[in-house]
DOGU-210635 format. One record per residue (C-alpha): y, z, x. Coordinates in steps of 0.001 Angstrom, whole numbers, plus 524288, in hexadecimal, padded with zeros to 5 digits. Each point is the difference from the previous one (the first is absolute). Layout:
BEGIN
YZX
...
//
This chain:
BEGIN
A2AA17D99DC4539
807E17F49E7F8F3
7FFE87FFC77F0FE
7F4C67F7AF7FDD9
7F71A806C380961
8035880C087F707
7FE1C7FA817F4CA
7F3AC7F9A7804ED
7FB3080EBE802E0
802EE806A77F3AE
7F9247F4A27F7A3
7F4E97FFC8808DA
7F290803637FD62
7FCE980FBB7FA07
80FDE8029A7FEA3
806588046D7F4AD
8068C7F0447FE44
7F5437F88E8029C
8004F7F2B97FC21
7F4997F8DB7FAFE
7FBF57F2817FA9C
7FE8D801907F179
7FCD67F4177F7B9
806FA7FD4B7F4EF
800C67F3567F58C
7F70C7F82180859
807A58042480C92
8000980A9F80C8D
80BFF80790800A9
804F480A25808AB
7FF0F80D407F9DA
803F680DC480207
7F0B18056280094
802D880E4A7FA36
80CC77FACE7F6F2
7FD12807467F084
7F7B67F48E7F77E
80D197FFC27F719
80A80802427F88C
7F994808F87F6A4
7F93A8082380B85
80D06802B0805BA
8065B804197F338
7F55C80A6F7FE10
80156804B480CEF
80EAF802D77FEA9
7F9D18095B7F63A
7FE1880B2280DE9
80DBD80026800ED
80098809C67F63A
80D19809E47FC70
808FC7F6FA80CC7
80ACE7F8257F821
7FD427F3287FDA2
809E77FA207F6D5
8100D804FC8001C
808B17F6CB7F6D0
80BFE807397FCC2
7FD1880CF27F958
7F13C7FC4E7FE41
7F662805CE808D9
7EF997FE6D7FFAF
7F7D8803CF8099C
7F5CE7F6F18041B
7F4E480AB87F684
80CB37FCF97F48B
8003B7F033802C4
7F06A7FF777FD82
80018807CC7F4F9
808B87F4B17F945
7F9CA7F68D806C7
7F1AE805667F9B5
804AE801607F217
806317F2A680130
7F4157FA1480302
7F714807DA7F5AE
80A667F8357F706
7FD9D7F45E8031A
7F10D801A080061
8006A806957F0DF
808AD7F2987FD84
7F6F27F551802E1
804B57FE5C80DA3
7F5127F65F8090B
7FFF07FEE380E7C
805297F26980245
80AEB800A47F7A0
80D417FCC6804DC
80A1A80B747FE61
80CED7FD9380207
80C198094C80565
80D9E7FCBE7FD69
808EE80B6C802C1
80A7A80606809F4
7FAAB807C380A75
7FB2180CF27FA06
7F46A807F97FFA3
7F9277FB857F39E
800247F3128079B
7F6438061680A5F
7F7A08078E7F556
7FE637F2CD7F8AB
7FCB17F8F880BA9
7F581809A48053C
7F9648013C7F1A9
7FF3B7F3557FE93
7FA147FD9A80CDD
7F81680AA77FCB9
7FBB67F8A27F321
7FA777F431806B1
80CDE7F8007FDE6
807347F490805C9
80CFA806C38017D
80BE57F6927FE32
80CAE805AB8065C
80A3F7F7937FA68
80E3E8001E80468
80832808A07F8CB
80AF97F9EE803CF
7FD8C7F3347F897
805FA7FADF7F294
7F7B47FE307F38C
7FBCE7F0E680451
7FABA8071180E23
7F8E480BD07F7B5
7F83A7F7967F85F
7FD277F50C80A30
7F85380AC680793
7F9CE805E77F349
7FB5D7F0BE7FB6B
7FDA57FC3880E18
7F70980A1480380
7F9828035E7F0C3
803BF80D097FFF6
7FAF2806D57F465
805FC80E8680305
80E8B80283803D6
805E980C7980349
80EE47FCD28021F
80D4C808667FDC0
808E77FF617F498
808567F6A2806B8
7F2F07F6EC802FE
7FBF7802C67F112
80B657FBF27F872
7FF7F7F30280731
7F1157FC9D7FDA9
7FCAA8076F7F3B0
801787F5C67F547
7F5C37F77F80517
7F74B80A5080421
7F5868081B7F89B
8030D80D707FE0E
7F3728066C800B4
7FDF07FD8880EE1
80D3D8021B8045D
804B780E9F804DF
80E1C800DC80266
8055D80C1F80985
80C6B804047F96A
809A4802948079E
80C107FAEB7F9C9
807C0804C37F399
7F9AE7FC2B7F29A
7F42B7FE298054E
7FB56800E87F2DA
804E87F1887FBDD
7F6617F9BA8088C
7F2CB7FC287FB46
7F4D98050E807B3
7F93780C9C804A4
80749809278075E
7F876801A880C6A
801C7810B57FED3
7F7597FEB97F344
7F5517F79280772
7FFE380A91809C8
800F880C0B7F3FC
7F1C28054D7FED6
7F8EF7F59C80410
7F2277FFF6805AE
7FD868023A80D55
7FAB77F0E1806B3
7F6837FCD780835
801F07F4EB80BDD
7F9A07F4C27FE80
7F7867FE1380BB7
805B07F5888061D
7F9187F56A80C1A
806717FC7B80B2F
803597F2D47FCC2
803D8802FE7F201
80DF87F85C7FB2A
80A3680B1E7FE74
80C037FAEE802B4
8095E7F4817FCFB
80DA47FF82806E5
80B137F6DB7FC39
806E77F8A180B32
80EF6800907FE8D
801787F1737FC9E
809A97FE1380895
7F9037F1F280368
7FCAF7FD677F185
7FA638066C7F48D
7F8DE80C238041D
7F1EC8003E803E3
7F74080A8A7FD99
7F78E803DC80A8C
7F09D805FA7FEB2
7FEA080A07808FC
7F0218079B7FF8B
7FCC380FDF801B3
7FC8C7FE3780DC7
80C337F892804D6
8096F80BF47FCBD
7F868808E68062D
7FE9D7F60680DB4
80EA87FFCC7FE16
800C980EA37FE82
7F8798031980B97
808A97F530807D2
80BB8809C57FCD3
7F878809AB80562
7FDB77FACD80CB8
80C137FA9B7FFF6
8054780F2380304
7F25F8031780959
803B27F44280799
80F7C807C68017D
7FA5780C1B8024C
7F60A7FE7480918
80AE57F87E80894
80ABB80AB37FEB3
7F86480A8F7FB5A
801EE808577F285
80BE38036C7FA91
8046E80C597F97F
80843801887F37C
80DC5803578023C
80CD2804877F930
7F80380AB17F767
7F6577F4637FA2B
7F3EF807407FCAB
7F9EE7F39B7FAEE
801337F0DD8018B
806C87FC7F7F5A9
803577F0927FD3D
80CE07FB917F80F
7FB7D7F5167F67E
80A3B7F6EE7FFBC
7FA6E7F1E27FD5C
7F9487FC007F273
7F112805657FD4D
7FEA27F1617FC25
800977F92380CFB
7F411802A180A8F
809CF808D080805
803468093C7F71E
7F2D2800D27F9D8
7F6B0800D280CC4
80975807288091F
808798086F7F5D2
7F34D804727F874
7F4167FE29805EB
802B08022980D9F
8040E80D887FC0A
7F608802D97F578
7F5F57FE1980A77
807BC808D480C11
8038F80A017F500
80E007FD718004F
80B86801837F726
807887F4EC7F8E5
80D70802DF7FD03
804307F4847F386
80C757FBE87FE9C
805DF7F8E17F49E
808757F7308078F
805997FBD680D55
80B9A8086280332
801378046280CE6
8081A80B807FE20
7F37D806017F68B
7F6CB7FB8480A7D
805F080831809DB
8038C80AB87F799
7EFC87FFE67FD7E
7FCC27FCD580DCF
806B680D0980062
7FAC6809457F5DA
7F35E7FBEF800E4
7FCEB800CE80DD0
7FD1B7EE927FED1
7F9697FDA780E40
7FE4B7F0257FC51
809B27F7407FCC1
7F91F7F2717FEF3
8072D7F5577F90F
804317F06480224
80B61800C580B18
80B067FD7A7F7D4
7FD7A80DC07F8BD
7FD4A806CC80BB3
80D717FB7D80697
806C38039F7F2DE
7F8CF80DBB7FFEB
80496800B781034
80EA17FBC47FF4F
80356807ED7F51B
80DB18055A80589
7FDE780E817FCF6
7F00D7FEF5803E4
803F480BAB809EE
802D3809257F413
7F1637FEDC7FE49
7F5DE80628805C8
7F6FB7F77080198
7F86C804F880CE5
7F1CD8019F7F8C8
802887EE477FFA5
7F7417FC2780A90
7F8D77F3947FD5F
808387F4797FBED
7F82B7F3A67FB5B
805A57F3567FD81
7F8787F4557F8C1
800347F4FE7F68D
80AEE7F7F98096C
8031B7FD3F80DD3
8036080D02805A5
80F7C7FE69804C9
801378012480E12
80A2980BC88000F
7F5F3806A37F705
7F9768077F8098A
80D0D8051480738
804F2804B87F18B
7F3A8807E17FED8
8003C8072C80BCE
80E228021F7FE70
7FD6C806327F3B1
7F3B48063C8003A
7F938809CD808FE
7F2EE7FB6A8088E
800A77F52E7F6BE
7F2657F98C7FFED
804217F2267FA47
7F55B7F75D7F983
7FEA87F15A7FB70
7F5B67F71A7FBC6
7FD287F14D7FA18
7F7BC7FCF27F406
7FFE37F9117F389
7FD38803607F353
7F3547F75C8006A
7FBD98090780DF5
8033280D5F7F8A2
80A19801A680B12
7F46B7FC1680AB8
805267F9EB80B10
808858058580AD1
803FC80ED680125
805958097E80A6B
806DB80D457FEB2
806E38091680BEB
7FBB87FD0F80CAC
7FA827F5497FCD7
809E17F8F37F960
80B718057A80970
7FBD47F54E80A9C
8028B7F46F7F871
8088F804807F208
802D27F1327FEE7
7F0FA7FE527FD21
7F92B802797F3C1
7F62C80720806D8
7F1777FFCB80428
7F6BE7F6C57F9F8
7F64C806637F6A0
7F1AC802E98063B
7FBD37FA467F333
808517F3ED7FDFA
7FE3E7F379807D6
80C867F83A8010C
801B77F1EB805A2
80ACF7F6858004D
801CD7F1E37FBAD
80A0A7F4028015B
803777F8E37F3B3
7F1FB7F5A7803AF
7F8B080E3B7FFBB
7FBB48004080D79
7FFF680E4F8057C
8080E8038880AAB
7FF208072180A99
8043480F6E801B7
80D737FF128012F
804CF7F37D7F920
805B37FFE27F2C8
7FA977FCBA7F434
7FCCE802927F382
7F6C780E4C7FED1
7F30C7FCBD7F9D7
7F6ED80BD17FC84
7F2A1802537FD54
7FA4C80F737FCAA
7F9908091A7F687
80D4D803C27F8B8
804417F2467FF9A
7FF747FCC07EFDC
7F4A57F81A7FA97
809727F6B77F8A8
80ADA800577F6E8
7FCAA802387F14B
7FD2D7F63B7F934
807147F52A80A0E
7F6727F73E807A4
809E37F64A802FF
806AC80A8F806BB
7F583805A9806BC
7FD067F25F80574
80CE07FFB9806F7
7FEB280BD68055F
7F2938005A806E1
7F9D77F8C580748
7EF817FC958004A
7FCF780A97807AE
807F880A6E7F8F8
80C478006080753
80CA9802B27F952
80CF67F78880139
80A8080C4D80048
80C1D7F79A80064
806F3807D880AA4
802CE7FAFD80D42
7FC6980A1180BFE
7F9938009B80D90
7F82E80B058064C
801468047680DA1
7F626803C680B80
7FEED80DB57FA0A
7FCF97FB5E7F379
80F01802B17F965
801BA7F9347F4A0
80D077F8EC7FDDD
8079E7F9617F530
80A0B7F5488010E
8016F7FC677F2C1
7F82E7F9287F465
7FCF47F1057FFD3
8092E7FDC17F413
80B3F8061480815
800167F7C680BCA
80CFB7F9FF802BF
7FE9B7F2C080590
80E7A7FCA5806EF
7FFFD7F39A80521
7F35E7FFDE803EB
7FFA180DF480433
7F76980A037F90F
806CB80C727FDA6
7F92680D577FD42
809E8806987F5ED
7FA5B80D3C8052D
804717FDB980D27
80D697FFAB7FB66
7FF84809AC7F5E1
7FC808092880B3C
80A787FB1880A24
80A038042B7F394
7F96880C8D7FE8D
803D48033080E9D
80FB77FEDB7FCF2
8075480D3D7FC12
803AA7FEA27F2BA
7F3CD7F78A7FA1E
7F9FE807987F536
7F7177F71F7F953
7FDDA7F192803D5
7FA377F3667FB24
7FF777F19180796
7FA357F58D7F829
8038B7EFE07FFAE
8073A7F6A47F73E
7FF5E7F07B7FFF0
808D27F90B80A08
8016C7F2B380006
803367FE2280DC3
7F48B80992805BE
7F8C1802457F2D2
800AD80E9680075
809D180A5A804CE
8000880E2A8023E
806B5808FC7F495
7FF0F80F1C8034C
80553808107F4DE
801A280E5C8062A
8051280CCF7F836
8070F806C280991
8060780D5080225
80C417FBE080954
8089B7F9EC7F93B
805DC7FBC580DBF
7F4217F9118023A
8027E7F05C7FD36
7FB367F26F803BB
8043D8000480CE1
7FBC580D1E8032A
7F37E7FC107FC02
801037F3048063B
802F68072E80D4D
7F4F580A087FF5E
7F4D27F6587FBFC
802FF7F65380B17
7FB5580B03809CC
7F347800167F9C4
7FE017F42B7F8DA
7FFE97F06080404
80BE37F9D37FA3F
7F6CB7F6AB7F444
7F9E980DBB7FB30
80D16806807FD69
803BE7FD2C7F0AB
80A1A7F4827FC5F
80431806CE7F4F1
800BC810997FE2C
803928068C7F3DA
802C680FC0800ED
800C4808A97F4FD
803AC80D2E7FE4D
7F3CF804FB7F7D5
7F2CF800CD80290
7F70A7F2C97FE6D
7F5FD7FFAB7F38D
7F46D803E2800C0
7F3B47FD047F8C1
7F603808437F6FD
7FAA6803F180F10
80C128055B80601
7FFF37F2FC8080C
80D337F7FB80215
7FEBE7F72F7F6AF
801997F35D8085D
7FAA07F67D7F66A
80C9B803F77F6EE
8091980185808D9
7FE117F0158041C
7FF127FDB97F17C
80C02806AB7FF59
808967FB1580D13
7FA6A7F1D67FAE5
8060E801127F3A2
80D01803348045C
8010A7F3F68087C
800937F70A7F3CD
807B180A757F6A9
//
C-alpha cells in the first residue's frame, strides 16, 4: 500500500487512530476519536510511570514518583494562596526542572500558563507579563533581578540558583515547596483555556497565542501516530548501544511549542526520560548522549549538524543515538547523509507546524521520511491544508502558494488582538500561515520559503530556500542564509551569507558548484563567508531577520 492508503487504514473506523468529526466553536473538525480530553488528563496519567527517571539536569535526578511529589506540594501552595483557575501564571526561567514542576501545578491549578522567553531583556519580560495579565510569575534569579521593582512580592517565587540569592526580593521557590499541603487538580473540561504561547516576534511585536485543554492533547496524539504511521511501515525498532530506556536530550527552550510539547509532554505521556541541559555545547551533548544512554537527539538542523561534525565525535560512543529529528527550519539537503554517516540505523524525522497549529501540520519519521528527506513530511490526518495566490484563489495539488490551514489545534485567536486575527483567517476559519509550499500526489508537504522572503529579480520570483539548499549541497557549507537587498536596476538581488568550514572554499568555488544545480538568476549577486557560526535566535533558529539587518547596515557604514 502507498502512504495514504495506510494512513487511511489506521484512522479508519474501530482502530486505535480513528479520526472523527468533532465540533468545536461553532465548527466540525477532524479529531483523533480516543486522543486524552486534555492537558490535565495527560499530566495525571504520567503519574503510572512510577520509580523510571524522568528528569536528569546535571547532578539532579527525580524519578517520574519524585517529579509529582514537587509537582503536588507546589500546587497545594498555590491553592492555600488564593490561587483561581483562570489565572494567568507566568514562567520565565532557563531550562531546568522547577520549570516543568511549575508548569504541571499550575496546569494542575486550573491556570492559563504563560511560558515567556527567557532569553528576553527587561522591556521583552514585562511586555509578555502586561500583554497577557499575568498575575503569578515563577522566574530565575537572573529573570527576577530584571522585573522585581515593578512587581509585587507576595505572588512572585524566585528559584535560586545563583550566588546571593538572598538580595533578591521574593519567595524562594524551595520554601513554597517546604511542608506544604498536598493539592488537589482542579477538574478541568475539554475546552478549558490553559495555555498562552508567545510568537518569537520576528515579524513584529510578539503575539500571544490561546491554545484550549483539548488541542494539546489532539496534538499529542498526532505525535503519536506520527511514530505508528513509521512503525507499521518498517516495523518496531529495538534500543541499541546498552539504552535501556528512550531517553530524549532537551536542547531547545521549554518556552517555544517544540521544546514544551515534544521535550516534555511527548515523554511524560510514553514514560520517557528528559535529560536538561543548561546550554548548547556540543561537546556536553555528546559527552551526555554518552553517559546517559540518550536514544533521541531532536533539535533545529543547525544544532544537530554542530552536535554531528564535531571533529573528535568518534571519541564518543554514541551508538544507543538512534532517532535524529530535525524541526523549526528547512531541513538542509546534506542533512540526511550526515546522519547516517554518523549514526547507526538512524531513523531520521521532520515535520511542519506553527506555533498557532501546536506543531500540527506535516510529519514523517524513518521509512517514511527516507523517500523524500527534502519534504517536510506527511500531511496530518487531522489538518486540512489548501493553497492560495496573492487574489486567494486555491490552487490546485501541486502549485505553489501560500499554506492556509484549518483544524482542531489551530488557535482560536491571538490574545487580546482582533485586528490580527482578522488578517489571519478567513470567514470560514481558515488560517493565513505566511509560508509558501506545495504538496505532492502522496500528500508530502513542502516548503519553499515564506511570502515576506520572496525575491523578485527582474521579474523573477525566487524561493530563498531553493538556494539555501543548493549551498547546503557544496563541501565546506556549514550554515547558510539567502535573502534580497534593493537593486535599482532589477529591484532585488540575491545575498547568501554562509559560515563555512573550508577555508579554501570562495566565490568562485561556490559560483562553480551552484551553476550545476541552480539557474544562473537564483545564484546570489553578492556572498559574504565568515568563519564562525551564523546567530541564532531565542529558538536555536539562524537568525535571518538579523543577519539582513546586519549585512544591510554594513553597506552604508
Amino acid at each position: 500500500m502507498g502512504i495514504k492508503e495506510i494512513i487511511a487504514e489506521l484512522t479508519g473506523a474501530d482502530q486505535f487512530f480513528e479520526v472523527e468529526q468533532r465540533e468545536y466553536n461553532g465548527r466540525s473538525y477532524k479529531a483523533f476519536k480516543h486522543a486524552s480530553t486534555g492537558l490535565t488528563e495527560i499530566i495525571q496519567n504520567g503519574r503510572g510511570h512510577g520509580d523510571a527517571d524522568f528528569l536528569i539536569a546535571g547532578d539532579q535526578r527525580l524519578t517520574f514518583n519524585g517529579f509529582y511529589a514537587q509537582v503536588d506540594r507546589f500546587l497545594g501552595y498555590l491553592q492555600s494562596h488564593g490561587f483561581e483557575p483562570g489565572e494567568r501564571f507566568a514562567i520565565a526561567m532557563r531550562n531546568q526542572p522547577e520549570w516543568l514542576v511549575a508548569y504541571a501545578a499550575a496546569t494542575l491549578a486550573g491556570a492559563i500558563v504563560v511560558p515567556i522567553n527567557s532569553w528576553g531583556q527587561r522591556d521583552e519580560l514585562l511586555f509578555a507579563l502586561e500583554d497577557s495579565g499575568a498575575t503569578w510569575l515563577v522566574c530565575d534569579d537572573r529573570r527576577g533581578r530584571a522585573v522585581e521593582d515593578v512587581l509585587p512580592t507576595e505572588r512572585r517565587f524566585i528559584s535560586y540558583d545563583e550566588l546571593h540569592a538572598e538580595t533578591v526580593r521574593g519567595i524562594p521557590l524551595a520554601v513554597a515547596l517546604d511542608g506544604a499541603a498536598l493539592g488537589q487538580p482542579h477538574p478541568a473540561d475539554f475546552d478549558d483555556d490553559c495555555l498562552l504561547l508567545y510568537t518569537s516576534g520576528s515579524t513584529g511585536a510578539p503575539k500571544g497565542v490561546l491554545h484550549a485543554q483539548h488541542a494539546i492533547a489532539q496534538a499529542m496524539f498526532n505525535m503519536m501516530f506520527t511514530g505508528m504511521l513509521a512503525m507499521t511501515v518498517e516495523g518496531a525498532r529495538e534500543l541499541q548501544g546498552g539504552a535501556t530506556q528512550e531517553k530524549t536530550l532537551l536542547t531547545v527552550p521549554l518556552f517555544h511549542g517544540t521544546g514544551l510539547l515534544g521535550s516534555f509532554v511527548l515523554p511524560l505521556m510514553m514514560g520517557s526520560g528528559v535529560v536538561m541541559m543548561r546550554k548548547w555545547d556540543a561537546q556536553e551533548a555528546l559527552r551526555l548522549i554518552e553517559r546517559e544512554r540518550i536514544t533521541l537527539f531532536s533539535s533545529v538542523p543547525s544544532l544537530v549538524k554542530d552536535l554531528l561534525t564535531q571533529p573528535n565525535i568518534e571519541d564518543f560512543d554514541i551508538e544507543c543515538l538512534q532517532r535524529v529529528s530535525s524541526g523549526g527550519a528547512a531541513m538542509p539537503s546534506d542533512l540526511p547523509a550526515l546522519v547516517a554517516s554518523r549514526v547507526t540505523n538512524p531513523s531520521n524525522s521532520c515535520g511542519y507546524g506553527m506555533t498557532e497549529t501546536l506543531a500540527v501540520g506535516s510529519q514523517a519519521s524513518g521509512a517514511v521520511f527516507d523517500p523524500k528527506p527534502s519534504s517536510s513530511g506527511v500531511k496530518s490526518p487531522i489538518m486540512d491544508l489548501r493553497f492560495v495566490d496573492q487574489s486567494g484563489t486555491v490552487l490546485s495539488p501541486g502549485e505553489v502558494g501560500e499554506i492556509e490551514m484549518r483544524g482542531i489545534t489551530v488557535t482560536p485567536g491571538y490574545w487580546g488582538k482582533p485586528e490580527a486575527n482578522a488578517k489571519i483567517f478567513s470567514g470560514d476559519g481558515w488560517m493565513k500561515s505566511g509560508d509558501l509550499g506545495y504538496i505532492d500526489e502522496d500528500n508530502y508537504l513542502y516548503i519553499t520559503g515564506r511570502i515576506k522572503e520572496i525575491v523578485i529579480r527582474g521579474g523573477e520570483n525566487i524561493y530563498p530556500g531553493d538556494t539555501e539548499q543548493a549551498c547546503y549541497q557544496v563541501d565546506g557549507v556549514q550554515e547558510c542564509v539567502v535573502f534580497g537587498v534593493p537593486d535599482e536596476k532589477l529591484g532585488e538581488e540575491l545575498v547568501a551569507v554562509i559560515y563555512r568550514i573550508d577555508v579554501a572554499l570562495d566565490e568562485a568555488a561556490l559560483r562553480a558548484a551552484l551553476a550545476d544545480k541552480l539557474a544562473a538568476y537564483k545564484i546570489p549577486k553578492f556572498i559574504e563567508f565568515r568563519d564562525v557560526p551564523l546567530p541564532r535566535g531565542a529558538t536555536e533558529k539562524l537568525d535571518k531577520r538579523g543577519i539582513r539587518d546586519q549585512y544591510l547596515v554594513s553597506l552604508t557604514v
